[in-house]
N, C-alpha and C positions, 0 to 999 in steps of 0.2 A: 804425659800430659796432652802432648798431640794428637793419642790416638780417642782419649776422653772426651777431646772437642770435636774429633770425626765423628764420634760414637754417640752424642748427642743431637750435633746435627742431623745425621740419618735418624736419630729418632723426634725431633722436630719435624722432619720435611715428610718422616712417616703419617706423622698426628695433622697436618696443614690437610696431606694427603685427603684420610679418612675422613676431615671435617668435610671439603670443600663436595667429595663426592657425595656425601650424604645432602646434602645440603644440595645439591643440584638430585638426586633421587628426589629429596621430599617435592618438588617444584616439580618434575615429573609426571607426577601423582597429584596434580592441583586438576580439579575440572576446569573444560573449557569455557562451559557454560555458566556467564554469568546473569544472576538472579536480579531480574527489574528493581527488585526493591533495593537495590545497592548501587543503580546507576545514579549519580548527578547529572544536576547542569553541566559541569566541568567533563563528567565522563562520552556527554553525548557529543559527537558531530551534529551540529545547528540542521546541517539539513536533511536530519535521518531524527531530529526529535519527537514529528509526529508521529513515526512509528509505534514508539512506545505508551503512545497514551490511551489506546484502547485495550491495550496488554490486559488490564483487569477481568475483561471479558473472554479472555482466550480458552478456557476451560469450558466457558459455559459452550460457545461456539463449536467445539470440539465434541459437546453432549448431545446438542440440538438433532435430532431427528429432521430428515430431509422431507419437506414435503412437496410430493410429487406433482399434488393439482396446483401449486403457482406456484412453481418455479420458473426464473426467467432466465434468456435466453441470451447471446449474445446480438442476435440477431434484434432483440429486442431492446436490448442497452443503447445500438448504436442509430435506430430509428428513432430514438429519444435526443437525437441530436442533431443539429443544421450539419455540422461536419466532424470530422476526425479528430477531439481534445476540443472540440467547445463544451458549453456546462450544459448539461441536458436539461431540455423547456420540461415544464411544469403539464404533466398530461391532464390534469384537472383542474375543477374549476375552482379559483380564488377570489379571494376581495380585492381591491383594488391596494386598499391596504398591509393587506396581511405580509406580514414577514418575522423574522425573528423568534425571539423565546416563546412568544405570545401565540406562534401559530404554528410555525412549520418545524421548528423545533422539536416540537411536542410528539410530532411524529417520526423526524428526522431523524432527531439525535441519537437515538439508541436502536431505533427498528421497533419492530413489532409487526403483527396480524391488524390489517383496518378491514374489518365487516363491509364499510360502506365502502369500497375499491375491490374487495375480494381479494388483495394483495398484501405480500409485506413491505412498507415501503423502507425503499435503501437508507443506509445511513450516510449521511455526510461525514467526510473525513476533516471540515474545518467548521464545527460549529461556533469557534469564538467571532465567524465573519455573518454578524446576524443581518445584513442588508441583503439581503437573500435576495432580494428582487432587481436587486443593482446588475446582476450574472443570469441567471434563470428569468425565463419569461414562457407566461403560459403558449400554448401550443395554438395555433389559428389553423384553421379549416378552409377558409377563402384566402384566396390568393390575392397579395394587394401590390404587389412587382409585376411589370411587364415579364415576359420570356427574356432569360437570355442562356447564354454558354456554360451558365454554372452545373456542377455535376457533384452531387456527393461524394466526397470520399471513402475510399473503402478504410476499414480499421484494421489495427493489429491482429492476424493470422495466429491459429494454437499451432503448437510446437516450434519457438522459435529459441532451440537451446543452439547454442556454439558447438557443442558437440554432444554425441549419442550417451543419455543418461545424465549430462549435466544437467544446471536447475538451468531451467527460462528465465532470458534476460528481462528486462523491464522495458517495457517498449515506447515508454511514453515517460515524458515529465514529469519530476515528483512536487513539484511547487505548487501547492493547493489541494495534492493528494497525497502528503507523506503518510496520513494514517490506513497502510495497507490493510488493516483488516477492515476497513469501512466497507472495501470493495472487491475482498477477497475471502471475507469467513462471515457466516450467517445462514439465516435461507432470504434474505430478500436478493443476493448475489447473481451472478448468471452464473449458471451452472458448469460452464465450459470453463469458467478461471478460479471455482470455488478450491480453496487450497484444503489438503490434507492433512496439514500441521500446522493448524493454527498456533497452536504451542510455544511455538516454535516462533516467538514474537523478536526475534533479532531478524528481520525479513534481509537487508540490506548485507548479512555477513555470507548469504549465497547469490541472491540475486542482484546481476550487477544493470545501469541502464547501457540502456543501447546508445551506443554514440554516436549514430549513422548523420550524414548533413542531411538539410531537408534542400528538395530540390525545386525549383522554379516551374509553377504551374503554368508560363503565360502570360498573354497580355486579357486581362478583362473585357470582354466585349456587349455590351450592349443590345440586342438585337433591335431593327427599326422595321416599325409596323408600316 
């Protein structure tokens, strides 16, 4: 009778055996990559849910032929701006009015070719903030400040991985810019950060931000005429 309850349990703790390794093979063999259309609210971290919302577009981005007479520059991105992460001024002319669904949306929100700019213009990465004009202001030509000690900032430098081969960190804030493809897949993009896999719409599970402190420019000075 002894050896009948020995002789069972080894063929119990055989069958637990068999199940449990199977069961961790099938799990194994699961892909890593999960399908947008399966993420929720619940699934996403709050501050990586912009990323996902121009994911619809990422195929098309990926097809889009590059065009070589406007494309823009980095050099050009960052001349579109008083400094280093403010929102870049408006390089043409508007209403005094105009903002929102009714204007700048219309070319904003998804991109396109505008004939009358000869340009594509970029896409905003938040167009649910239609006060457009609360952040962007058109660009002035005459100077209406005295001189003083202000100096623009240089911006984020290409190749700035941790190490040889790894992906580039994220070098800037993602708050008002979490929909990475606004400003990384298309042709209105600068060409220098245009990504290769747009696809590839989980941006946040390679690319991490940079944590660096920011350091003290100074005291403001004024210059006196």
């Amino acid at each position: 009778m002894k050896r009948l309850f020995i002789i069972f349990l080894m063929v119990l703790l055989m069958i637990a055996t068999i199940v449990v390794w199977s069961y961790s093979y099938e799990l194994s063999h699961e892909e890593a990559y999960v399908p947008v259309s399966k993420i929720t609210e619940t699934f996403v971290i709050p501050s990586e849910e912009g990323v996902f919302e121009r994911s619809k577009y990422a195929l098309e981005y990926a097809d889009m032929p590059i065009d070589k007479n406007h494309e823009r520059t980095l050099d050009d991105y960052y001349k579109n701006r008083a400094f280093y992460g403010a929102p870049p001024s408006i390089p043409h002319q508007v209403e005094e009015r105009d903002m929102g669904a009714n204007t700048c949306l219309k070319c904003h929100e998804n991109g396109g070719f505008v004939n009358k700019y000869k340009a594509y213009s970029p896409v905003t990465p938040h167009p649910e903030k239609v006060n457009c004009r609360q952040c962007h202001v058109p660009q002035k030509s005459k100077g209406l400040f005295v001189t003083t000690n202000w100096s623009r900032t240089k911006g984020s430098t290409i190749g700035n991985q941790a190490l040889i081969g790894s992906p580039p960190i994220i070098p800037h804030q993602i708050q008002l810019r979490e929909n990475c493809l606004s400003c990384h897949a298309g042709p209105s993009v600068p060409k220098e950060i245009r990504t290769t896999h747009p696809e590839r719409v989980n941006c946040r599970q390679c690319h991490v931000i940079n944590d660096k402190k920011i350091t003290d420019i100074g005291t403001f000075n004024r210059e006196k005429k």
